[in-house]
N, C-alpha and C positions, 0 to 999 in steps of 0.2 A: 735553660741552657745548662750543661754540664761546663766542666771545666774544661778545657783540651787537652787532650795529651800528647807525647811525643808522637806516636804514631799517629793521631788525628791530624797530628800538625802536617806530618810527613805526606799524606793522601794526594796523592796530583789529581785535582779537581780545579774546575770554575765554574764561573755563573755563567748563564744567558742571561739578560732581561728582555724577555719578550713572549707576547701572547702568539707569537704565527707557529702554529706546530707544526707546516711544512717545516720549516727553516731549525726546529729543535730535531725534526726526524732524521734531514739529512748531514745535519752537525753527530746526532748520537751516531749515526751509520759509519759516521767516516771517523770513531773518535778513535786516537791511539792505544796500544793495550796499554793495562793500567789508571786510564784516566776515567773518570765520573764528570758527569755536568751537570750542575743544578739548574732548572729553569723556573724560575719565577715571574711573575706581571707585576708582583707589590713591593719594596723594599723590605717591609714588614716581616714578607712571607722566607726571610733569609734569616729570621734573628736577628740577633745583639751584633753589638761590635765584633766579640770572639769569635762569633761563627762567622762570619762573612770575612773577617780576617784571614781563617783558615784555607779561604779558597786562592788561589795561585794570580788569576786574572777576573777582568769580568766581561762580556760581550755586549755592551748595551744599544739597541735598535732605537735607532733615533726617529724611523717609521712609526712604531707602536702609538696608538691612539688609546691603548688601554691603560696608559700610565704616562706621566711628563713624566720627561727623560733629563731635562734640565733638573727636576725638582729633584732626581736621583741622586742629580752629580752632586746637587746642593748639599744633600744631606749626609751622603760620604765624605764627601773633602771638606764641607764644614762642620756640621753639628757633631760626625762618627770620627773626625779627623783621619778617617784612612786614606791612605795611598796605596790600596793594592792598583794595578793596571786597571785602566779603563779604555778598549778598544770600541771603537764606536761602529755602526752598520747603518749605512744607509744617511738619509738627510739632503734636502738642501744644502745650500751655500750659506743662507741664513741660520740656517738651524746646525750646521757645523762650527758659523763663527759662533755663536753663541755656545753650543756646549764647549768649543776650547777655550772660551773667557769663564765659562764654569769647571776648568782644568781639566776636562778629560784628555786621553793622551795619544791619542790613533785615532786616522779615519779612514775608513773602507767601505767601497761599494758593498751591498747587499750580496753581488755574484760573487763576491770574494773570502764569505764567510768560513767556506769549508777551508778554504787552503790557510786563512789565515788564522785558523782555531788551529793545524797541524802545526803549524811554522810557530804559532807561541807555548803549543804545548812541548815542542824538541825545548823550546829555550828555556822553558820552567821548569826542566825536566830530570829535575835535581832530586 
């Protein structure tokens, strides 16, 4: 990892976590100008603390079988200590209480994704 710099810092981007590439295809279709989305399946595959920091929010699919989603929050909000946003997609009832006792911070249906990636990119939109 490099360092960050101001304009790294500055970059209006977030994450997806999720392996469905319909749902990454119609998220990049509708994304605002200006903005970038990472998608990733691994935490891994984001970097360090600094990089994952840089990104604005994160959109984590609580669907995805290709990763626990719990294990994600685990290791942002504990081990990484970050608090970037954590907006959740999709899930049971169980699997919603559970990710917000692992402090994620929003919950939304699956169909909600495009408008709800729009409406936190105007508010990040610094």
């Amino acid at each position: 990892m490099s360092t960050p710099t101001v304009a790294s810092r500055l970059a209006r981007r977030f994450i997806l976590m999720s392996s469905d590439a319909a749902l990454a295809d119609a998220l990049r279709s509708r994304l605002p100008d200006g903005w970038t989305m990472t998608v990733a399946a691994r935490l891994d595959d984001l970097g360090g603390f600094a990089d994952i920091l840089q990104h604005r929010f994160m959109l984590l699919d609580l669907d995805d079988d290709a990763f626990d989603a719990l294990e994600v929050l685990a290791t942002l909000r504990g081990e990484l200590m970050l608090n970037i946003a954590v907006l959740t997609l999709g899930g049971d009832a169980a699997r919603r209480d559970a990710a917000r006792l692992a402090r994620a911070d929003r919950f939304f249906e699956r169909g909600e994704a495009t408008g709800v990636m729009q409406t936190f990119c105007a508010q990040y939109d610094w």
